[in-house]
C-alpha atoms as an extended CHARMM CRD file, in Angstrom:
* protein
*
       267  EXT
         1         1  UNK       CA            115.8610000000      292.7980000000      -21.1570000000  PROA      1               0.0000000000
         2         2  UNK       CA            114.5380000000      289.1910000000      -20.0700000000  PROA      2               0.0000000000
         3         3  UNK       CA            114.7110000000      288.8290000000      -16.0230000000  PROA      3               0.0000000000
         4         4  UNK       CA            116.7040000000      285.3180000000      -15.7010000000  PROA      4               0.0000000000
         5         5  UNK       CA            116.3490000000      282.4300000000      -12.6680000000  PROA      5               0.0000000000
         6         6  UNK       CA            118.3820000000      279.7990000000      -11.4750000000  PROA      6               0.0000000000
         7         7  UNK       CA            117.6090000000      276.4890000000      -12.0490000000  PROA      7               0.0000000000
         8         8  UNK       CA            117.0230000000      276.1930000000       -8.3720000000  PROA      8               0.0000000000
         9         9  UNK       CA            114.6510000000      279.2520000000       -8.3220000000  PROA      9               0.0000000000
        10        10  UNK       CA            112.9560000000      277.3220000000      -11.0870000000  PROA      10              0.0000000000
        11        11  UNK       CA            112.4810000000      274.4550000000       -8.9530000000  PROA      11              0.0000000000
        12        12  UNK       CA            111.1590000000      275.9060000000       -6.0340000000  PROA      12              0.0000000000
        13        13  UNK       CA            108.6460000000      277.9010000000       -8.1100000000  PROA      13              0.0000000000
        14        14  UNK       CA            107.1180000000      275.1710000000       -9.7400000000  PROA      14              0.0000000000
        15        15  UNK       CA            107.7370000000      272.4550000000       -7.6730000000  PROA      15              0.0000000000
        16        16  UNK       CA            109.8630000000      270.3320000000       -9.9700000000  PROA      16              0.0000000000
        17        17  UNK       CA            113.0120000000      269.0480000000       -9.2130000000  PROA      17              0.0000000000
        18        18  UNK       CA            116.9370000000      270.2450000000      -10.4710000000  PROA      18              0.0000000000
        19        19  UNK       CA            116.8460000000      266.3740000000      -11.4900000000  PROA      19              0.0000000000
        20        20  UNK       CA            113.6820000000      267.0120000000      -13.6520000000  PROA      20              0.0000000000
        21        21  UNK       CA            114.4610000000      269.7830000000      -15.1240000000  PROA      21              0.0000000000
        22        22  UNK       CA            117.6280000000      268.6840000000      -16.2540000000  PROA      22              0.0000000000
        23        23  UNK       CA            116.5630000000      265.6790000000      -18.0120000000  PROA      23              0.0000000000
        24        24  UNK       CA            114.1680000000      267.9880000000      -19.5130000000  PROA      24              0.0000000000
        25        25  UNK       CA            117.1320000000      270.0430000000      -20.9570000000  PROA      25              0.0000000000
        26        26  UNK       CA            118.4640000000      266.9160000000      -22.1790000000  PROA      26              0.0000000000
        27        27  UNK       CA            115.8490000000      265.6480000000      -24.1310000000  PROA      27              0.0000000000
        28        28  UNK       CA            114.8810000000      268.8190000000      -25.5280000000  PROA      28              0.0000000000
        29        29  UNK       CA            111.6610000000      269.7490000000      -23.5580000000  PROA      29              0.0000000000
        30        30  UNK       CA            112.7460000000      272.5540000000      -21.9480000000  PROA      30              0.0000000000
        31        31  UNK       CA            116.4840000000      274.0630000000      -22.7610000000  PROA      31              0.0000000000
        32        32  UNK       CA            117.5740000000      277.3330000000      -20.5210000000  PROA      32              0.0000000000
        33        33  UNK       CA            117.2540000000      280.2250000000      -22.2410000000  PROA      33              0.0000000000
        34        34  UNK       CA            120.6900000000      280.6480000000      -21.4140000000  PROA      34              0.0000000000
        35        35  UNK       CA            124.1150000000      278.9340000000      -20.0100000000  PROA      35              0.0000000000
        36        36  UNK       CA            127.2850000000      280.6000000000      -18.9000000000  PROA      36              0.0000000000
        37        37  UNK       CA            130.0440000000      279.3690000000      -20.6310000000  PROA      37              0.0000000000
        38        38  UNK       CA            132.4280000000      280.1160000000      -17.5880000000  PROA      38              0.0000000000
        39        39  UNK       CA            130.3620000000      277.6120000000      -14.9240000000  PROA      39              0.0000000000
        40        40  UNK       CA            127.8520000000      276.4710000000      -17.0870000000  PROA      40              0.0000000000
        41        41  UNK       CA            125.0690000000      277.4250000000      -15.0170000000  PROA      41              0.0000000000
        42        42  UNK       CA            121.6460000000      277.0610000000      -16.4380000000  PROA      42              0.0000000000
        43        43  UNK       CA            119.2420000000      280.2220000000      -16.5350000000  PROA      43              0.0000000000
        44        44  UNK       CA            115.5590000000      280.3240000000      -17.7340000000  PROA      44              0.0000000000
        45        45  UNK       CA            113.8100000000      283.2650000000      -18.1200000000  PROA      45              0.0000000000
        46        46  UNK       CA            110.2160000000      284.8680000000      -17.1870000000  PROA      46              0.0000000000
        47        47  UNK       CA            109.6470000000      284.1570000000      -20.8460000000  PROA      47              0.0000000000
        48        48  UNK       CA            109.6040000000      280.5080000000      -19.8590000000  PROA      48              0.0000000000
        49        49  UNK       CA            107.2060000000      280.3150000000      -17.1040000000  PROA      49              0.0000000000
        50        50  UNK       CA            103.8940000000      279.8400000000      -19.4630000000  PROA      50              0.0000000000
        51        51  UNK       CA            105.9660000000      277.0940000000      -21.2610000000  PROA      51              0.0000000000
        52        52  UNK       CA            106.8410000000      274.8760000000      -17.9320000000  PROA      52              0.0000000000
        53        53  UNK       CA            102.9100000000      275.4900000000      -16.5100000000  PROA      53              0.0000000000
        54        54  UNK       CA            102.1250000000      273.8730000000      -20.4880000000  PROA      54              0.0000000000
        55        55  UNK       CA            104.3030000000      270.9170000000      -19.6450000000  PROA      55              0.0000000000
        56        56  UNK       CA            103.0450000000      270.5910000000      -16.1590000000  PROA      56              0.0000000000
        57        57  UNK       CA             99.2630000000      271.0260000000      -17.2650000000  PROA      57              0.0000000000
        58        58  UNK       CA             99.9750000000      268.3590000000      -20.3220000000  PROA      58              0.0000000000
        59        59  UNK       CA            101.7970000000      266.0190000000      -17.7320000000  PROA      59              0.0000000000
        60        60  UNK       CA             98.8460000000      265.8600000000      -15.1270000000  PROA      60              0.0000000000
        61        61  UNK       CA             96.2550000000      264.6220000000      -18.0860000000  PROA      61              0.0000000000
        62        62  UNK       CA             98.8490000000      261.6560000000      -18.4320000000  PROA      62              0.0000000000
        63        63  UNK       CA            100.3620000000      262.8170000000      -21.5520000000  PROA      63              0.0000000000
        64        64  UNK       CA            104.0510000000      261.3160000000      -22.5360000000  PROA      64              0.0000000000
        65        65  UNK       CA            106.9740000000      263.5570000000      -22.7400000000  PROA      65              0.0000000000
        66        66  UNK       CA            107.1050000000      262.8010000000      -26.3610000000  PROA      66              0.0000000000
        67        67  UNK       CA            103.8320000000      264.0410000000      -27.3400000000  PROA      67              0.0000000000
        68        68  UNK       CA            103.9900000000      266.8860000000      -25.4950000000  PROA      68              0.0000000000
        69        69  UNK       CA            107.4370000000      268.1090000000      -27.2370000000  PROA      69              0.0000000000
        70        70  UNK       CA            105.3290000000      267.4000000000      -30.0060000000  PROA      70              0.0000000000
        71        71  UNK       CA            102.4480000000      269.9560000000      -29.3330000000  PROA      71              0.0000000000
        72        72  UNK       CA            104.6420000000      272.5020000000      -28.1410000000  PROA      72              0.0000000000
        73        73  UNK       CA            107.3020000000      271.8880000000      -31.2340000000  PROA      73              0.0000000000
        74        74  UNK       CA            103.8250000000      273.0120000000      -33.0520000000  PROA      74              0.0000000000
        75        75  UNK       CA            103.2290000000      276.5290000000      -31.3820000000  PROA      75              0.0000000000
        76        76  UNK       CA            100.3080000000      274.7700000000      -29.5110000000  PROA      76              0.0000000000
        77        77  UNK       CA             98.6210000000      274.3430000000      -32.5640000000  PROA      77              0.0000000000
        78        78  UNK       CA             94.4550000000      273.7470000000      -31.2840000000  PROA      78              0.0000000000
        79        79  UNK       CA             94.0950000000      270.6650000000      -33.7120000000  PROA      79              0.0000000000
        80        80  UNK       CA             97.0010000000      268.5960000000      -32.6120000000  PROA      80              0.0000000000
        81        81  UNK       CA             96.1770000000      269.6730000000      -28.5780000000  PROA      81              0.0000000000
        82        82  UNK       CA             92.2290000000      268.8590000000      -29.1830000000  PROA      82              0.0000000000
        83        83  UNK       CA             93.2850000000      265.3510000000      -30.8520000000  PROA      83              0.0000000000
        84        84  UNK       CA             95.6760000000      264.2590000000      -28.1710000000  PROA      84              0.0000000000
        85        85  UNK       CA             93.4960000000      265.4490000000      -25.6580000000  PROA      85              0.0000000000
        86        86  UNK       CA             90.9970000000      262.6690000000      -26.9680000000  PROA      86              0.0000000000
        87        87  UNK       CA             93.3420000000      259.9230000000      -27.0550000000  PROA      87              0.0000000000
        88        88  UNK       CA             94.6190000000      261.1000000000      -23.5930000000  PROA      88              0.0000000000
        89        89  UNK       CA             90.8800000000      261.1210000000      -22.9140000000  PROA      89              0.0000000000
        90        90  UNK       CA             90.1310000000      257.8280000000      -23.9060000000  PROA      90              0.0000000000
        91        91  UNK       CA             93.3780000000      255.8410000000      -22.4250000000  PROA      91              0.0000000000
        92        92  UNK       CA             91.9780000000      257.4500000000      -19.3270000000  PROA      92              0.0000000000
        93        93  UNK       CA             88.6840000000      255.6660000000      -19.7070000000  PROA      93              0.0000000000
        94        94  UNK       CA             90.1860000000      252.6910000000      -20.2830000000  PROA      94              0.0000000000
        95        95  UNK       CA             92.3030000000      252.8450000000      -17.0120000000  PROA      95              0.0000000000
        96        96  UNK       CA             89.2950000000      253.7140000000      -15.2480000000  PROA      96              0.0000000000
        97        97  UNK       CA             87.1610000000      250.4020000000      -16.4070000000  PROA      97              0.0000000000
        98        98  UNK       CA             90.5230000000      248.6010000000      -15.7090000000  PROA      98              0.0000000000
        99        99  UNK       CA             91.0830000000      249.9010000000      -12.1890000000  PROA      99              0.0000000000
       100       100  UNK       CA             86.8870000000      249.5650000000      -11.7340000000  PROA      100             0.0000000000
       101       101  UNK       CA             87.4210000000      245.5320000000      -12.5220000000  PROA      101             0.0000000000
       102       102  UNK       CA             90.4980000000      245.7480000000       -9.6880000000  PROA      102             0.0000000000
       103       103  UNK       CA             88.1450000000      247.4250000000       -7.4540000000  PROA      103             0.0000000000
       104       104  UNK       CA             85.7780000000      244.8640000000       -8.0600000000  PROA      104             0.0000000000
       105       105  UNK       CA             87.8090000000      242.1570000000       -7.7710000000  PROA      105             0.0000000000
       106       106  UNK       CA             89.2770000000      243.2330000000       -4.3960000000  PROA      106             0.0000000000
       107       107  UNK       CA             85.9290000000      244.4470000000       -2.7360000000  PROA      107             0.0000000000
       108       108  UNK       CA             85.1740000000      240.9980000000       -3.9570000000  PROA      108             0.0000000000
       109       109  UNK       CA             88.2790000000      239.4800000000       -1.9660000000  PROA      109             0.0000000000
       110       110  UNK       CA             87.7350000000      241.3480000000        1.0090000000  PROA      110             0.0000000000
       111       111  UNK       CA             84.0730000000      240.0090000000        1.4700000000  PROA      111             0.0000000000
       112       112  UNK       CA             84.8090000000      236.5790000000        0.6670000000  PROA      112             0.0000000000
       113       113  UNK       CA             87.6910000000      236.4060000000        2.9850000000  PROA      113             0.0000000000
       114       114  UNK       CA             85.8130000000      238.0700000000        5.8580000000  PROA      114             0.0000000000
       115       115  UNK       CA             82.6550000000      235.5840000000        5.5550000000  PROA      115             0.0000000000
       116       116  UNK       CA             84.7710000000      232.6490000000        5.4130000000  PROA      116             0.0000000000
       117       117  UNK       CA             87.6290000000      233.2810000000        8.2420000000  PROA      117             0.0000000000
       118       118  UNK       CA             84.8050000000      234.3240000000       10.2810000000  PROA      118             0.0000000000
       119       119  UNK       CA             84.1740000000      230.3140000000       10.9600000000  PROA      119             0.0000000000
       120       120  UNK       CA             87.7370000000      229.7230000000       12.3480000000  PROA      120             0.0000000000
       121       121  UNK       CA             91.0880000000      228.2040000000       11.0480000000  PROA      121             0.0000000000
       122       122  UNK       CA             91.6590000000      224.3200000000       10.7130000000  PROA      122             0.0000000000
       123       123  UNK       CA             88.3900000000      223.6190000000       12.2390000000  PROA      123             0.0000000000
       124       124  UNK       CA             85.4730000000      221.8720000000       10.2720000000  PROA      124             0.0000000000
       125       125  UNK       CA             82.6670000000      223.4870000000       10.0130000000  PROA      125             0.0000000000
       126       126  UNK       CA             78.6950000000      223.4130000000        8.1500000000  PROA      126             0.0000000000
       127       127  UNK       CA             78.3890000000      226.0200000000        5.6420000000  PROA      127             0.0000000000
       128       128  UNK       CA             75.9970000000      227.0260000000        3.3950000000  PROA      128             0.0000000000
       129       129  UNK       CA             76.3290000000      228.0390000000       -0.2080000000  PROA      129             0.0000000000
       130       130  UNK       CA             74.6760000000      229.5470000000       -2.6910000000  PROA      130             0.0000000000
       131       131  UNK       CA             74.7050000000      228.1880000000       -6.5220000000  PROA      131             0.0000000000
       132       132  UNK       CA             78.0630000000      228.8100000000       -7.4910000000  PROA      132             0.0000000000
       133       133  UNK       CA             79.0370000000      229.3540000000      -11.7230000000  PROA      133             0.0000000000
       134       134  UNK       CA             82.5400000000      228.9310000000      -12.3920000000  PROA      134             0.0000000000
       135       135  UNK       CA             84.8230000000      227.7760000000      -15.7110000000  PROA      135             0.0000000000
       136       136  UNK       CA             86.1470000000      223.8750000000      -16.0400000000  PROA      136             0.0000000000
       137       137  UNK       CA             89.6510000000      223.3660000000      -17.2710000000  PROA      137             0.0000000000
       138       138  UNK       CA             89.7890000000      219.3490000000      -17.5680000000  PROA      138             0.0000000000
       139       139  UNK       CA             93.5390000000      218.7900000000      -16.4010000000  PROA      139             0.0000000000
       140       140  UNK       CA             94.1240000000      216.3170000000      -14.2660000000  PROA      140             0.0000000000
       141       141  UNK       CA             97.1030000000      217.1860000000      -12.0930000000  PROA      141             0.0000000000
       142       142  UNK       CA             98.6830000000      214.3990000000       -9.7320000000  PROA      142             0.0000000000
       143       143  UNK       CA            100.2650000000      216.6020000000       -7.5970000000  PROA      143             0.0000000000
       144       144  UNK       CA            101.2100000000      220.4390000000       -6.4370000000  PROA      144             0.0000000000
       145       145  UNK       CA            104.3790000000      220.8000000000       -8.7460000000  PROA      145             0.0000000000
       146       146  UNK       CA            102.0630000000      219.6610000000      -11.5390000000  PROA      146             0.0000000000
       147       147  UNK       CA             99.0950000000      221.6420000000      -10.2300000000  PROA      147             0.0000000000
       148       148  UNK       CA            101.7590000000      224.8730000000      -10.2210000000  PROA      148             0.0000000000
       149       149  UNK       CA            102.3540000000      224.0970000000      -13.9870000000  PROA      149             0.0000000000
       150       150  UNK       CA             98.9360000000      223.2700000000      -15.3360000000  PROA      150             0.0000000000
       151       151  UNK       CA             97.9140000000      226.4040000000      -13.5850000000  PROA      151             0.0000000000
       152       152  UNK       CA            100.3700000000      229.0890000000      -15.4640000000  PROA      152             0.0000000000
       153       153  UNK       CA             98.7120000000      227.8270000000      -18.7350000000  PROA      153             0.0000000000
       154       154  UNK       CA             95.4850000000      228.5010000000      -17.4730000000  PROA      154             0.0000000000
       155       155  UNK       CA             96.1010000000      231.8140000000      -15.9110000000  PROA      155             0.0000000000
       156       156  UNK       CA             97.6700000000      232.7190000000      -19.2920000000  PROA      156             0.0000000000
       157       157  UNK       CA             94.1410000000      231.6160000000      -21.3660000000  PROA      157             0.0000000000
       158       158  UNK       CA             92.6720000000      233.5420000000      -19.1350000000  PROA      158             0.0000000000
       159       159  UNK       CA             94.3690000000      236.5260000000      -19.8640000000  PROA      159             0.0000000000
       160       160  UNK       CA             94.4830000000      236.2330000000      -23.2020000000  PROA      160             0.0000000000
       161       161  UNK       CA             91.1930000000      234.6860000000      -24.6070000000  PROA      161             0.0000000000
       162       162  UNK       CA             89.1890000000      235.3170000000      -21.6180000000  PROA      162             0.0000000000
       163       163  UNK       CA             90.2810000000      238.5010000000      -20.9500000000  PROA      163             0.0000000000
       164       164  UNK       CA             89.9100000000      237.8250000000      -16.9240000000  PROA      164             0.0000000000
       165       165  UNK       CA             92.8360000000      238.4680000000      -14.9240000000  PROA      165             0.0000000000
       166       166  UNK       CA             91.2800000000      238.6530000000      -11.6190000000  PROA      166             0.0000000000
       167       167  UNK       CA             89.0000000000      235.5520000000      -10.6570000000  PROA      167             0.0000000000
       168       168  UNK       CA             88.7340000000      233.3170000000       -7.4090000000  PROA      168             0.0000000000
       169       169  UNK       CA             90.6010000000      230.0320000000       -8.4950000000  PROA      169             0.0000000000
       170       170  UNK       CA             90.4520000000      226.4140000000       -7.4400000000  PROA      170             0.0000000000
       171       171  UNK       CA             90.2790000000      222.5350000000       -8.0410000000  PROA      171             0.0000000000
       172       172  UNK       CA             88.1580000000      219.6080000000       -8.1240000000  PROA      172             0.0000000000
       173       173  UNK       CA             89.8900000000      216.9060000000       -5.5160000000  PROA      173             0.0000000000
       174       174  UNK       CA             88.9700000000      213.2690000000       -6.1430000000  PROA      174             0.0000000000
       175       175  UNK       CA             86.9350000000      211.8060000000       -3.1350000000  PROA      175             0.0000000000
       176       176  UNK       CA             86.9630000000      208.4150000000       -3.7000000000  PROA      176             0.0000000000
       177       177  UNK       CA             90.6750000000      208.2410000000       -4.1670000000  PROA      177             0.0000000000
       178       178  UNK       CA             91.5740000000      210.2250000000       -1.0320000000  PROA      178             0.0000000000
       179       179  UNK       CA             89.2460000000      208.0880000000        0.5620000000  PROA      179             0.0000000000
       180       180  UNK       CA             90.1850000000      204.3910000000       -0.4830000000  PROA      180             0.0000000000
       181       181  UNK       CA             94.4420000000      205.5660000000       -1.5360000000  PROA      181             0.0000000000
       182       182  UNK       CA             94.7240000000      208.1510000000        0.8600000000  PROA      182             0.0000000000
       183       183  UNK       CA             96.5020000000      210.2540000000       -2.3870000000  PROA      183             0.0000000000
       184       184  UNK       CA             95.4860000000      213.9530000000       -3.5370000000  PROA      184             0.0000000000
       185       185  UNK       CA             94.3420000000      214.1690000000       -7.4300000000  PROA      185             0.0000000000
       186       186  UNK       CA             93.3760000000      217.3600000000       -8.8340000000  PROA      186             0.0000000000
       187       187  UNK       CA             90.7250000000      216.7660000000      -11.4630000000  PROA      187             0.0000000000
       188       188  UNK       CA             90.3710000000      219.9170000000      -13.3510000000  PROA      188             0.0000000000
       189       189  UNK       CA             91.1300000000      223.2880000000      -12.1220000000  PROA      189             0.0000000000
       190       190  UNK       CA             88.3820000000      225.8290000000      -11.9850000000  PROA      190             0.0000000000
       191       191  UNK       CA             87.5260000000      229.4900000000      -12.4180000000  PROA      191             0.0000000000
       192       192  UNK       CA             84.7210000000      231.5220000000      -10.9920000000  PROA      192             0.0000000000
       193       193  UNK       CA             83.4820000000      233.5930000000      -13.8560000000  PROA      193             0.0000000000
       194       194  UNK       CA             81.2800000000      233.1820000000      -16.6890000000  PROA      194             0.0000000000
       195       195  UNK       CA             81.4170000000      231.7460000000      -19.8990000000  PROA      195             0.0000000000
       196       196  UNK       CA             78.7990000000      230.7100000000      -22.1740000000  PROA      196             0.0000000000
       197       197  UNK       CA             80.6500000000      227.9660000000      -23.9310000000  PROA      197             0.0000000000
       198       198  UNK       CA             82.2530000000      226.6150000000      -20.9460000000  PROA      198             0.0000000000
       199       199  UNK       CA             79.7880000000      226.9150000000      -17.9540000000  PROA      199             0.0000000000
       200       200  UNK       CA             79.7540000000      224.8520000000      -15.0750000000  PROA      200             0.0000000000
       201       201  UNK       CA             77.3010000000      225.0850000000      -11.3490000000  PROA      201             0.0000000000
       202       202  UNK       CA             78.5180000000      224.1770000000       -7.8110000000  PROA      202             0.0000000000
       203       203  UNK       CA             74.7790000000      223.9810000000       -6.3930000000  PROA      203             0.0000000000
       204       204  UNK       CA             73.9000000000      225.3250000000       -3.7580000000  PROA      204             0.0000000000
       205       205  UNK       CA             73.5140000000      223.4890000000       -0.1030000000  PROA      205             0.0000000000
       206       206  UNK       CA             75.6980000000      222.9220000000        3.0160000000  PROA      206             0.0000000000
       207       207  UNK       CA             79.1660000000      221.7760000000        2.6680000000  PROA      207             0.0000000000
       208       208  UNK       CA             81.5100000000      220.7120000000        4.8640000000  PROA      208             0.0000000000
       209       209  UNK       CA             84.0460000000      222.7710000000        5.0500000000  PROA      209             0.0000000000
       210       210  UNK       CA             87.3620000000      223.5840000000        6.8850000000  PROA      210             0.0000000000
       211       211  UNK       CA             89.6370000000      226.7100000000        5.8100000000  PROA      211             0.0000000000
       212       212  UNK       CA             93.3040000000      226.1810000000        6.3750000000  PROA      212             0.0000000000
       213       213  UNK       CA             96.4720000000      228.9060000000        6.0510000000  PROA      213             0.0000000000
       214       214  UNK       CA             99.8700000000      227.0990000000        4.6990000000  PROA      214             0.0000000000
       215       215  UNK       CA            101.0010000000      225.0770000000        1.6100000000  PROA      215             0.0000000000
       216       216  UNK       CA             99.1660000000      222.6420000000       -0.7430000000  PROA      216             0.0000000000
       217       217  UNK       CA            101.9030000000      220.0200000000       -0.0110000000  PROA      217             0.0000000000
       218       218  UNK       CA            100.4220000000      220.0860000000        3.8210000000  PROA      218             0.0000000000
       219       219  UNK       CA             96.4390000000      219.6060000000        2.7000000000  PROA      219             0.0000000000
       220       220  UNK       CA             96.5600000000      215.9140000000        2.5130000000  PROA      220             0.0000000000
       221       221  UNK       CA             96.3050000000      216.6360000000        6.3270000000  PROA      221             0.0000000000
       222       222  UNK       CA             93.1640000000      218.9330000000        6.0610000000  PROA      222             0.0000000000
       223       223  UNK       CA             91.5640000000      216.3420000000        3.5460000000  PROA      223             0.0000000000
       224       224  UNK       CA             91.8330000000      214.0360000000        6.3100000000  PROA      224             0.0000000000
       225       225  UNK       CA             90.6780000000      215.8140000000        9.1550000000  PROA      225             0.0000000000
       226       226  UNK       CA             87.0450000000      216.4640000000        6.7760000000  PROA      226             0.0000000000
       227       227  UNK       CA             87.4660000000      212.5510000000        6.2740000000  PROA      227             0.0000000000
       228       228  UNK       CA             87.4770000000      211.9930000000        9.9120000000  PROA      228             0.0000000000
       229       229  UNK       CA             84.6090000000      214.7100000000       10.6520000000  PROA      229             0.0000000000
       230       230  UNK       CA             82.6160000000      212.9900000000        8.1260000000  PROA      230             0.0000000000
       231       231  UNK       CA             82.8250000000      209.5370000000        9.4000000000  PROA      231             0.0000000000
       232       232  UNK       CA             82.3960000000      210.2400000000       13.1350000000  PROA      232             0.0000000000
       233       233  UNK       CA             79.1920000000      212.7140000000       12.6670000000  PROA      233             0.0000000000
       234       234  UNK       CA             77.8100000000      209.5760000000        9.9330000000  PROA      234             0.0000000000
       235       235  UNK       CA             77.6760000000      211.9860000000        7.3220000000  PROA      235             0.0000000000
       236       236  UNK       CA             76.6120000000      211.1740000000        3.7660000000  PROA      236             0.0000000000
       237       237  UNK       CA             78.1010000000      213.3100000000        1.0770000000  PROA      237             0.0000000000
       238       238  UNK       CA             77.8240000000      214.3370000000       -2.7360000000  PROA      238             0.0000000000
       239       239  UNK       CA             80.6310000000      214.3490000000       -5.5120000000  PROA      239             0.0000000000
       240       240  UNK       CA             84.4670000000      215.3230000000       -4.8810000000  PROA      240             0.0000000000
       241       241  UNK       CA             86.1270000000      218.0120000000       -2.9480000000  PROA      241             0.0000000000
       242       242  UNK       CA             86.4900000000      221.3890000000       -3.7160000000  PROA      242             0.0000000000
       243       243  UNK       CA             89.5200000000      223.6550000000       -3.3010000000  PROA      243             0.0000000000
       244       244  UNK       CA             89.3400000000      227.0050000000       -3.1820000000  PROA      244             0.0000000000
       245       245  UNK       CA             92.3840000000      229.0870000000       -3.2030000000  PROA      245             0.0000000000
       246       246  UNK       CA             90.7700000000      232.2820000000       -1.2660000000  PROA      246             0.0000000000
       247       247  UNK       CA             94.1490000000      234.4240000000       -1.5520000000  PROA      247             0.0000000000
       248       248  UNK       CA             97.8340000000      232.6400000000       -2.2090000000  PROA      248             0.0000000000
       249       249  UNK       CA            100.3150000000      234.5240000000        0.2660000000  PROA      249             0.0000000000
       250       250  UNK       CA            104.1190000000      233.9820000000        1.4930000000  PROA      250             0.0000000000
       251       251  UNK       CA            105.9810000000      234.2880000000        4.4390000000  PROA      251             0.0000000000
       252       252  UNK       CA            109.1340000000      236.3760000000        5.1190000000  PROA      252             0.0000000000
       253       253  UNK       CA            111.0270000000      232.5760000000        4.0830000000  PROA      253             0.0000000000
       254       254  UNK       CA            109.6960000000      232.6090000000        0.6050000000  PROA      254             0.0000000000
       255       255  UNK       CA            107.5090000000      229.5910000000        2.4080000000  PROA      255             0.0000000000
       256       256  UNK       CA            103.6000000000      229.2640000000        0.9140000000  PROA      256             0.0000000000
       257       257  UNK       CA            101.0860000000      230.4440000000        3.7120000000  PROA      257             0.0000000000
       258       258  UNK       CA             97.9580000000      230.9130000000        1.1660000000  PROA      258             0.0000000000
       259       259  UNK       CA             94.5190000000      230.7550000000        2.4730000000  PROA      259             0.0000000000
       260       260  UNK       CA             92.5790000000      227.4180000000        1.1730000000  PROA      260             0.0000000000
       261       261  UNK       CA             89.2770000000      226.1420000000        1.6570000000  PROA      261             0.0000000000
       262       262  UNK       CA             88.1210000000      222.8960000000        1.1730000000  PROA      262             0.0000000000
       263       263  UNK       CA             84.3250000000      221.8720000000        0.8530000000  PROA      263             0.0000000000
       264       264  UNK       CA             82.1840000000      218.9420000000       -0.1550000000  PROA      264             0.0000000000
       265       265  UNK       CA             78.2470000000      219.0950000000       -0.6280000000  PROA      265             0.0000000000
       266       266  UNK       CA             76.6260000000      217.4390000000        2.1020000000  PROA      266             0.0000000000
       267       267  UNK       CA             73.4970000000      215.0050000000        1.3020000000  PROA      267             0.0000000000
């Protein structure tokens, strides 16, 4: 005669909870080997225990629910477990290249954060670069809420055709029109990664830079704090303004606090 456990015992023995185990019953993982009428308690018996470590074992390699009803439905038949062991297998490599590239991307964050903040906030500063590849998207945006909407296309062709998700983003900012109309124009929006049809080189040299934390609307400020810095220390400069978007964040408000840096090659 079969020894039988509560579905509490059950619980405590192998760590899974009454919840679990019932939706288990319901979807026909694991039924109690048998339910009294009277209170309709559930009972499993000793028989049972191999059959929940299965479903535990199956459910640590990632396995769905489905598949492994599906192996046990077939008396653990070797072929089916060796196959789906293999595609478990392999959607495991892919989650480990995909969290590698998040990895990546975030050791990437971290150091570029770190280097820049390092040099203050809202102060202008002398910085060196290095040559610097990054993507073009030729959109000319005349201002943020435009920016905001150009920018969800891009993000999206990124995704999709690129297949990047996770690249340092920015624009080009007009010089000669914040200088002479005192207005912000976006001129393109770029991405920092490669691509051989579509390849584009900040060079490398000292820029003038100042990194501020807050919202886009507020940079026209920034811009002309560089434009003052410029003309007081007689400084000749190259091409438009760059602006970096080093991490977007928000306050408690819902209000934009992102980090930004804005550069322009020096002469």
């Amino acid at each position: 005669m079969s020894t039988y456990f509560t579905i509490g015992e059950i619980s405590k023995f192998f760590n899974i909870s009454i919840k679990t185990l019932r939706y288990y019953d319901e979807i026909g993982l694991l039924k109690p080997a048998y339910i009294n009428q009277d209170n309709k308690y559930r009972y499993y018996s000793i028989e049972q225990f191999m059959k929940i470590d299965l479903i535990k074992y199956f459910k640590i390699t990632g396995m769905s629910l489905d598949v492994i009803k599906d192996i046990l439905n077939s008396e653990c038949s070797i072929e089916l477990v060796m196959n789906n062991i293999k595609i478990q297998s392999s959607k495991l490599e892919e989650k480990i290249n995909e969290l590698t590239i998040v990895k990546k991307y975030l050791d990437n964050l971290e150091n570029n954060i770190s280097e820049n903040i390092r040099y203050g906030l809202n102060d202008v500063f002398i910085k060196y670069n290095e040559e610097r590849i990054f993507m073009n998207y030729d959109i000319v945006s005349n201002n943020t809420e435009e920016l905001d909407l150009n920018l969800r296309d891009i993000i999206l062709d990124l995704e999709n055709k690129q297949n990047e998700v996770y690249v340092q983003m920015g624009s080009t900012v007009q010089y000669k029109v914040l200088k002479d109309e005192n207005k912000i124009i976006y001129k393109g929006i770029k991405a920092f990664c490669k691509d051989e049809k579509n390849q584009n080189i900040l060079p490398e040299g000292e820029y003038v830079t100042l990194i501020f934390e807050g919202s886009l609307k507020e940079s026209i400020n920034h811009y002309k704090k560089i434009l003052d810095y410029i003309k007081v220390n007689n400084i000749e400069v190259v091409g438009d303004f760059n602006e970096i978007w080093l991490m977007p964040k928000i306050d408690e408000n819902l209000e934009e606090k992102s980090l930004v840096k804005i550069e322009i090659l020096k002469k």
